[in-house]
C-alpha positions as CSV (number, residue, x, y, z in Angstrom):
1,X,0.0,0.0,0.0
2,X,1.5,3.3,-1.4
3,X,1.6,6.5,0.8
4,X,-0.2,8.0,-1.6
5,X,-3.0,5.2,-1.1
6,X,-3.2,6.3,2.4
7,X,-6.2,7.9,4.6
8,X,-5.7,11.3,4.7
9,X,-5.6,11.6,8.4
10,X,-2.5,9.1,8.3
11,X,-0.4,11.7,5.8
12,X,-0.9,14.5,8.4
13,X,0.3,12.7,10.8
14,X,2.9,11.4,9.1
15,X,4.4,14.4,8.9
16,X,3.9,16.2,11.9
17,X,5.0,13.2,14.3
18,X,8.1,13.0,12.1
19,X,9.0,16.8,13.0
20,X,8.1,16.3,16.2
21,X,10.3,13.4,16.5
22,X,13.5,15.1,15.1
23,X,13.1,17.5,18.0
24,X,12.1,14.9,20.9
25,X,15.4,12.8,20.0
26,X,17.8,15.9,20.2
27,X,17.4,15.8,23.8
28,X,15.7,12.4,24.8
29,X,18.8,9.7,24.3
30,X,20.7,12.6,26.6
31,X,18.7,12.7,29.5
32,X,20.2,9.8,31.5
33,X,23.2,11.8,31.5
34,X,21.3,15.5,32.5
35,X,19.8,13.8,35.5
36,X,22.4,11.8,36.5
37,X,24.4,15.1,36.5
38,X,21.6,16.5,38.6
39,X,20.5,13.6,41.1
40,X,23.6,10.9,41.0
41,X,23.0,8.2,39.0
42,X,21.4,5.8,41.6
43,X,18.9,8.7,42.6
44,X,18.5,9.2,38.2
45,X,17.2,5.2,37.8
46,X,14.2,6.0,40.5
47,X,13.2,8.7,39.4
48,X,13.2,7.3,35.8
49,X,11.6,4.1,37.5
50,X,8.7,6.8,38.8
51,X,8.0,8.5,35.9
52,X,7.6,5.5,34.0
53,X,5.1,3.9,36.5
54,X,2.9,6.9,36.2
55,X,3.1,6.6,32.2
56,X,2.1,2.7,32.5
57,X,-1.3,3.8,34.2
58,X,-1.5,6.7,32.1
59,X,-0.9,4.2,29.2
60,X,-4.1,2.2,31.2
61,X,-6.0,4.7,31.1
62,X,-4.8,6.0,27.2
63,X,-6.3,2.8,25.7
64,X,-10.3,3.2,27.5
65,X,-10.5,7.0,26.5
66,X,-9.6,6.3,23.1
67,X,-12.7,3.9,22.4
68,X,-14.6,6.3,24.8
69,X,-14.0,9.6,23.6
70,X,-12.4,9.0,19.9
71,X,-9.2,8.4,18.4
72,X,-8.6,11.9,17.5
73,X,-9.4,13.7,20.8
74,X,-7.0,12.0,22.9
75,X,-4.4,12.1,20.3
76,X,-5.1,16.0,20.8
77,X,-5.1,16.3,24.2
78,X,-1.7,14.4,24.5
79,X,0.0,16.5,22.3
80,X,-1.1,19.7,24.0
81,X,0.0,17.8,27.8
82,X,3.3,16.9,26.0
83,X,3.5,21.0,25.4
84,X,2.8,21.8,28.5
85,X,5.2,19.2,29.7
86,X,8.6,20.5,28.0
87,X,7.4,23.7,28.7
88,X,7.8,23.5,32.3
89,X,11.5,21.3,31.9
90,X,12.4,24.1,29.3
91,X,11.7,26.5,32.3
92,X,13.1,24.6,34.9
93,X,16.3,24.0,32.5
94,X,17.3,27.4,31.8
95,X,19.1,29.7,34.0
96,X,16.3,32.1,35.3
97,X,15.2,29.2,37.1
98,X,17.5,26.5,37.6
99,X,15.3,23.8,39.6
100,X,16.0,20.4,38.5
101,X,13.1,18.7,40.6
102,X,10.4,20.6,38.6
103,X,12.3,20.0,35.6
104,X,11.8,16.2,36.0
105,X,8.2,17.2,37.1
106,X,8.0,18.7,33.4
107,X,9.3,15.5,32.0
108,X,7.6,13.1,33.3
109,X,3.9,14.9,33.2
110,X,5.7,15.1,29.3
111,X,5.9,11.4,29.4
112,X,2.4,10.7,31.4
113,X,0.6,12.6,28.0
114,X,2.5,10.7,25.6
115,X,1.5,7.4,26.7
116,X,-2.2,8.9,26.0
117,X,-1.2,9.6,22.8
118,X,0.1,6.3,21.2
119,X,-2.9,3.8,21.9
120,X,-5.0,6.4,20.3
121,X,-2.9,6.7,17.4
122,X,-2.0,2.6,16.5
123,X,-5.6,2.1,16.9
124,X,-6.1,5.1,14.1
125,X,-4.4,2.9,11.9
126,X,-5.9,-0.4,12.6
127,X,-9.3,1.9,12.3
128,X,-8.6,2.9,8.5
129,X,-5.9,0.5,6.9
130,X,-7.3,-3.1,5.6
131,X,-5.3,-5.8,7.8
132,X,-3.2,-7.0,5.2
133,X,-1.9,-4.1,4.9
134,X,-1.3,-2.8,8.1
135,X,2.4,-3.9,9.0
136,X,3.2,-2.1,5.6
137,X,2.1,1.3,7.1
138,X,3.6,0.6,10.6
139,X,6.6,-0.2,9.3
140,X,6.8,3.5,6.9
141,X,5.8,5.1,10.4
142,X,8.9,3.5,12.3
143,X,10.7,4.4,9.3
144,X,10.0,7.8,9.7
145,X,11.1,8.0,13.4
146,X,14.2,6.6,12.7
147,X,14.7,8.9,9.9
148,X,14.6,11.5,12.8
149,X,16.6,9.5,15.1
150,X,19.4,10.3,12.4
151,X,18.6,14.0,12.5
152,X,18.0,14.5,16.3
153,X,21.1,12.9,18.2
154,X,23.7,14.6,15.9
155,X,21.5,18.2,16.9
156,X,21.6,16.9,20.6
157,X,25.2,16.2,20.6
158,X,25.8,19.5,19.3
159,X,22.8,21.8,21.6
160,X,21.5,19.7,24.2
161,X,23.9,19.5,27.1
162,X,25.2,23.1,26.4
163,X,21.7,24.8,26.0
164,X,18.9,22.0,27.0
165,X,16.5,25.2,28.1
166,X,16.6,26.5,23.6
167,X,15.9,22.7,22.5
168,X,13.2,21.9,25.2
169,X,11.8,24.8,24.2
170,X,11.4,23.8,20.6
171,X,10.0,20.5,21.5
172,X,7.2,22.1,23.2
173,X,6.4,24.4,20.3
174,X,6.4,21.5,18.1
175,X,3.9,19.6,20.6
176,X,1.8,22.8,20.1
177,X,1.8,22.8,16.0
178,X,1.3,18.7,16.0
179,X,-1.8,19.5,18.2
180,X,-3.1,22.2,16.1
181,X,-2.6,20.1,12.9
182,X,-4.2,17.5,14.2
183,X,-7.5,19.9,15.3
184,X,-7.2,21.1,11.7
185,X,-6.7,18.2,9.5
186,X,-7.7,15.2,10.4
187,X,-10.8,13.3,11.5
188,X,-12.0,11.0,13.9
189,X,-11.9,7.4,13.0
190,X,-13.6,5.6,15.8
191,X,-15.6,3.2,14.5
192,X,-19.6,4.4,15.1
193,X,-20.8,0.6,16.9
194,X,-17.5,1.2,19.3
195,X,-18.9,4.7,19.5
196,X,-22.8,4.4,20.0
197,X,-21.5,1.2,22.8
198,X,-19.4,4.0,24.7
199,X,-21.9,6.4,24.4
200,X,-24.4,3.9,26.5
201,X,-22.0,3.2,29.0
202,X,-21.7,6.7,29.3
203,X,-25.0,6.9,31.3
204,X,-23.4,4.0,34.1
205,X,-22.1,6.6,37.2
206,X,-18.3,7.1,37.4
207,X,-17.5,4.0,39.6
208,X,-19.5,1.4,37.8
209,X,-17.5,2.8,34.7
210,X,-13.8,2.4,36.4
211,X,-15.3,-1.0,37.6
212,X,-15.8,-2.0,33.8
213,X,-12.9,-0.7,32.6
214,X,-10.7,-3.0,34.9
215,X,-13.2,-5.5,34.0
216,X,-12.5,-5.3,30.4
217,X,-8.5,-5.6,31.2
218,X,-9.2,-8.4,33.0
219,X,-10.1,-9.7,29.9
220,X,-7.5,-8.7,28.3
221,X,-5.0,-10.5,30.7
222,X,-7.8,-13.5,30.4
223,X,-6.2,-13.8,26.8
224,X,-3.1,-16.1,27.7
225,X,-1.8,-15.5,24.6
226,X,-1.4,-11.8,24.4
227,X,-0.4,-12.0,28.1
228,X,2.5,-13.7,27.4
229,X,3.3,-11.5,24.3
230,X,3.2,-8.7,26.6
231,X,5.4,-10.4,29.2
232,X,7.8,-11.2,26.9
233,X,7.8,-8.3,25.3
234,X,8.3,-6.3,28.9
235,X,11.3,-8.8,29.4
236,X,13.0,-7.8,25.7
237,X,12.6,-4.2,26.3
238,X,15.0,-4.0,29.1
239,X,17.6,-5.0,26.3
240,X,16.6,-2.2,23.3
241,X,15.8,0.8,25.8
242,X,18.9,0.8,27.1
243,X,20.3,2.3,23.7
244,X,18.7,5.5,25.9
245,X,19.6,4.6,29.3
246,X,22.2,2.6,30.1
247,X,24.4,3.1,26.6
248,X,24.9,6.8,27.4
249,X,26.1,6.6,30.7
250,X,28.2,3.3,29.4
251,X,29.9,5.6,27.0
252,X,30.4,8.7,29.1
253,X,32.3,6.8,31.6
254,X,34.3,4.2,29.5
255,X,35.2,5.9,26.7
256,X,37.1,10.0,27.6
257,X,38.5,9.8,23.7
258,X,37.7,7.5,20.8
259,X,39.1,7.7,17.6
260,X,36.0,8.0,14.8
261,X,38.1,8.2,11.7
262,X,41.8,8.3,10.9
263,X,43.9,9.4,7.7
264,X,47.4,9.8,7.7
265,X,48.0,12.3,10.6
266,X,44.6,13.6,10.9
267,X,42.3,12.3,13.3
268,X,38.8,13.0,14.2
269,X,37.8,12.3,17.7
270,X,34.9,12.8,20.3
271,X,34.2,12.2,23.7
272,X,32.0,9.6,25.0
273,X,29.3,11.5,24.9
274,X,29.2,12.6,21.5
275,X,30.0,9.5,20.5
276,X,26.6,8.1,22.0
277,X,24.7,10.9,19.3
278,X,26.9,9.6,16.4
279,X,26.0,6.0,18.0
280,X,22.1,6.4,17.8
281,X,22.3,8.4,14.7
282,X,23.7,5.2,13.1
283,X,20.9,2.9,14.3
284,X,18.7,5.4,13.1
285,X,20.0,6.0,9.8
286,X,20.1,1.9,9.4
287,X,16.6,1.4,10.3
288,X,15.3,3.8,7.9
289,X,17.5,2.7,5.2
290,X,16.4,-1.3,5.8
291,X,13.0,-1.0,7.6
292,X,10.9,-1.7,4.3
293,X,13.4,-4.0,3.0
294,X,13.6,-5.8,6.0
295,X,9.8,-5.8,6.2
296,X,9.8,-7.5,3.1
297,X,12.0,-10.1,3.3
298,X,10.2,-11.5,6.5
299,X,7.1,-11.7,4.8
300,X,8.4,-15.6,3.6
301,X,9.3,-16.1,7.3
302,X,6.6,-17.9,10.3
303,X,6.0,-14.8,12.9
304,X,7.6,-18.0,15.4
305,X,11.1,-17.3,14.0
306,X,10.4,-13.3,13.5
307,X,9.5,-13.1,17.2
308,X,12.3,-15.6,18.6
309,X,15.0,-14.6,16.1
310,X,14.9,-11.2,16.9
311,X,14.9,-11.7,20.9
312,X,18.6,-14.0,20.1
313,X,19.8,-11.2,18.1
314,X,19.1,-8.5,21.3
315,X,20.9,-10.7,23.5
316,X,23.7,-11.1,20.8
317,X,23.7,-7.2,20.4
318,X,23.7,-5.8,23.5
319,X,26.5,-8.6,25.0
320,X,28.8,-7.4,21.8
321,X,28.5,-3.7,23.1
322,X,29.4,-4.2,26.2
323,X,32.5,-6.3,25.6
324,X,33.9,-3.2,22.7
325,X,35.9,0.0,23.5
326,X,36.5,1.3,20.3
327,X,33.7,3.0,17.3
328,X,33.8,-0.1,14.7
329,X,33.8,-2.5,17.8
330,X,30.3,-0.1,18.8
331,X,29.1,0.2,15.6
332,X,29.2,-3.6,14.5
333,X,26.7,-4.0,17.8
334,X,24.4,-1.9,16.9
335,X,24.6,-3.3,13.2
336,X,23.4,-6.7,15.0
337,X,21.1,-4.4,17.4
338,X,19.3,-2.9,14.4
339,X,18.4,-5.8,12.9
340,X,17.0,-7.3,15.4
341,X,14.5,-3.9,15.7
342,X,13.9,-4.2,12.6
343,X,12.9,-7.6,13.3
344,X,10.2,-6.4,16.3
345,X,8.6,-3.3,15.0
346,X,5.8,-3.6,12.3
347,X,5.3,-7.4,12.7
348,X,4.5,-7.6,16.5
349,X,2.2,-4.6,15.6
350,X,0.7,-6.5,12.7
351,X,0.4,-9.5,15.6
352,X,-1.5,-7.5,17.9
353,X,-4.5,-6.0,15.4
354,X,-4.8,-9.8,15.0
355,X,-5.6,-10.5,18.0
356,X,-7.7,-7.7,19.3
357,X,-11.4,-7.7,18.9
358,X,-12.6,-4.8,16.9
359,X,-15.1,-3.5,20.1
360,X,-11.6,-3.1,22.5
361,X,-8.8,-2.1,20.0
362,X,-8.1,0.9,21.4
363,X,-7.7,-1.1,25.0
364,X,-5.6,-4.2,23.4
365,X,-3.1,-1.5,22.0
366,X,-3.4,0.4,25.3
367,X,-2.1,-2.7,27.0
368,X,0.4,-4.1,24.4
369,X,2.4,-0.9,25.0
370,X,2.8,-2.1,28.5
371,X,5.7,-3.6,26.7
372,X,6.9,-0.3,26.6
373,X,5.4,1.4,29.4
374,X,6.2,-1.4,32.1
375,X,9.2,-1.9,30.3
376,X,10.2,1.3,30.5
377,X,9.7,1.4,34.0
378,X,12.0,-1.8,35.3
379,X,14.6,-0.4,32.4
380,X,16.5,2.7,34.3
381,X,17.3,0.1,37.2
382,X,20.0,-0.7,34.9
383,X,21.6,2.3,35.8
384,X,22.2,1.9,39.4
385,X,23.1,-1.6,39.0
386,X,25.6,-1.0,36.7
387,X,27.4,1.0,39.7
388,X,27.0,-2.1,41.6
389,X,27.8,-4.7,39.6
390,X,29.8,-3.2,37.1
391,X,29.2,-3.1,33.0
392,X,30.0,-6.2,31.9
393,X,27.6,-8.0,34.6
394,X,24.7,-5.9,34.0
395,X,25.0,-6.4,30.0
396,X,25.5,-10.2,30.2
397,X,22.2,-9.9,32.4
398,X,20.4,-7.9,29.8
399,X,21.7,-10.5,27.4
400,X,20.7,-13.6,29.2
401,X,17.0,-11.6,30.0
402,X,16.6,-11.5,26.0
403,X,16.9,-15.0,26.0
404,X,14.2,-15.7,28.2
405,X,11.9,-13.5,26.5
406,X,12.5,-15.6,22.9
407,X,11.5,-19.3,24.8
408,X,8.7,-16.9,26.4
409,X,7.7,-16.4,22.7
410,X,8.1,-20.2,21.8
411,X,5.7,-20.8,24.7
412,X,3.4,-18.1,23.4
413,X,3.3,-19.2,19.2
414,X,2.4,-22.8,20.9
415,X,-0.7,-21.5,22.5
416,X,-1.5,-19.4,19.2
417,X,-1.4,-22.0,16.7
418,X,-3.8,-24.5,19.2
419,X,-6.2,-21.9,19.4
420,X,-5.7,-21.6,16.0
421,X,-5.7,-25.0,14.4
């Protein structure tokens, strides 16, 4: 399915999550290091560890209101919190009011909005694109992410640590345009019987209504299949989020000088730090070079050997980068890293649309992004056990956690296929 093929509502948001993106990743991969410069790093992974546990019930919650008050609502309302959020960190960043407590307040109310944003918005797509088509289109969105995670690091490396309170403050202008392209532009896509069912339990008082909401997770959990796609998944995102969490920090303190490129007597050189932007830039340009080839070529392949292949190459990727010192030695992990993303974006998206009954979409995306959300949450603890462990412990741990999550996806594709036969 060709973009130009596409609803209209996906175009505009095409483009406007892709600016926003180039922005959010000129400071986001650097934020381990701005707190941990600001709280210690032990003090950094709770704090993380909080805001993340207030995005997972935000992400709860995210899921319900987009089959109870539309798709395009929420999407609008998150955007304008995510505003509001950088706003206040831009504030707090800056030097007429140095407070870094209410700068993390700013990030993580930031953070809360954005997990309201992205059940809203997968279940936009699963609203308007036929299902054989839809891992097609998630995979040109992640494509177009990681076409800004080329663009954003390299700004980062360059603005963010020197002047976080300037690029903050262009993150929350950008939430601010996104929102008001979205009011413009686009249109709702809830589907009217998901609607008009809403609409009736509208008239059940407040409590009855929270009562049916945790009812209809409870479902959700019910479904022993997605449950253990989403505890696998959990497990396997404690290996690719800490390209943004622990891989920073990593680099900072293991690497004072590396050597990017050398000719004759020239050499060109960078800290650890701006090595981590050159880094993410590189997984970023290699996922939006390969994503729709990739995507391709695992059409011939069972989703058994997608799902479990791609959990083995996370463990093999993120043991390689903690065992290398040098920038080939980094970037020939995260050539093994990226493929393995590319091996776990549009097809376990694909996976869950299959699953999810059309009357609770918006709640089945809501809780596969616990993945994320939950993930997200366990994932900074990396951080302070890294200080007590040491590095090479706490990868070969993230490595051997990867491993569990691909015979947690064995387990899973043999419940699948006997409901399924």
């Amino acid at each position: 399915m060709k973009i130009r093929d596409w609803d209209f509502n996906l175009k505009i948001r095409l483009g406007g999550e892709f600016s926003f993106n180039v922005i959010l990743w000129a400071f986001f991969p650097f934020l381990p290091i701005y707190f941990a410069e600001s709280f210690g790093k032990g003090a950094t992974g709770a704090l993380l560890v909080l805001s993340q546990a207030l995005a997972v019930v935000a992400n709860l919650s995210g899921g319900y209101c987009a089959d109870r008050f539309g798709r395009k609502k929420m999407m609008i309302v998150a955007a304008s919190g995510q505003a509001l959020g950088y706003g206040v960190f831009a504030l707090s960043a800056s030097s007429w009011l140095p407070a870094p407590g209410l700068a993390f307040a700013g990030f993580a109310f930031a953070s809360m909005a954005g997990s309201f944003y992205y059940p809203a918005s997968q279940a936009m797509v699963a609203d308007v694109v036929p299902e054989e088509h839809r891992s097609g289109v998630f995979a040109v969105f992640y494509t177009a992410v990681n076409i800004a995670v080329v663009i954003g690091p390299l700004i980062g490396s360059a603005f963010f640590l020197s002047a976080p309170s300037v690029v903050l403050t262009v993150a929350a202008l950008f939430c601010s345009a996104l929102a008001l392209l979205l009011v413009r532009f686009t249109r709702e896509t809830l589907p009217q019987a998901i609607a008009d069912r809403m609409h009736t339990a509208s008239k059940v008082p407040w409590h009855r209504a929270i009562a049916a909401q945790f009812r209809d997770y409870r479902v959700i959990i019910a479904d022993k299949t997605f449950l253990l796609f989403v505890i696998a998944g959990v497990l396997l995102s404690q290996t690719f989020m800490q390209l943004d969490l622990l891989f920073p920090v990593f680099l900072k303190e293991t690497v004072p000088i590396a050597t990017v490129l050398h000719i004759g007597d020239w050499h060109w050189q960078m800290t650890g730090e701006k090595l981590f932007g050159l880094i993410v830039s590189e997984n970023g340009l290699l996922v939006a070079l390969f994503t729709v080839a990739v995507t391709r070529w695992l059409i011939g392949f069972k989703d058994r050997i997608i799902f479990i292949g791609g959990a083995l190459l996370y463990a093999v990727g993120i043991f390689m980068f903690g065992q290398m010192n040098t920038f080939l030695g980094f970037s020939a992990a995260i050539i093994v890293f990226t493929l393995a993303e590319l091996m776990s974006a549009g097809p376990q998206q694909a996976f869950v649309s299959r699953l999810a009954p059309e009357h609770v979409r918006g709640q089945y995306f809501a809780a596969s992004s616990l993945r994320f959300t939950l993930g997200r949450t366990i994932a900074p603890l990396s951080i302070p056990l890294a200080s007590a462990i040491g590095f090479s412990w706490t990868f070969g741990i993230l490595a051997g956690i990867s491993i569990v999550s691909a015979i947690l996806y064995n387990f899973m594709f043999n419940l699948y296929d006997r409901a399924n036969a």
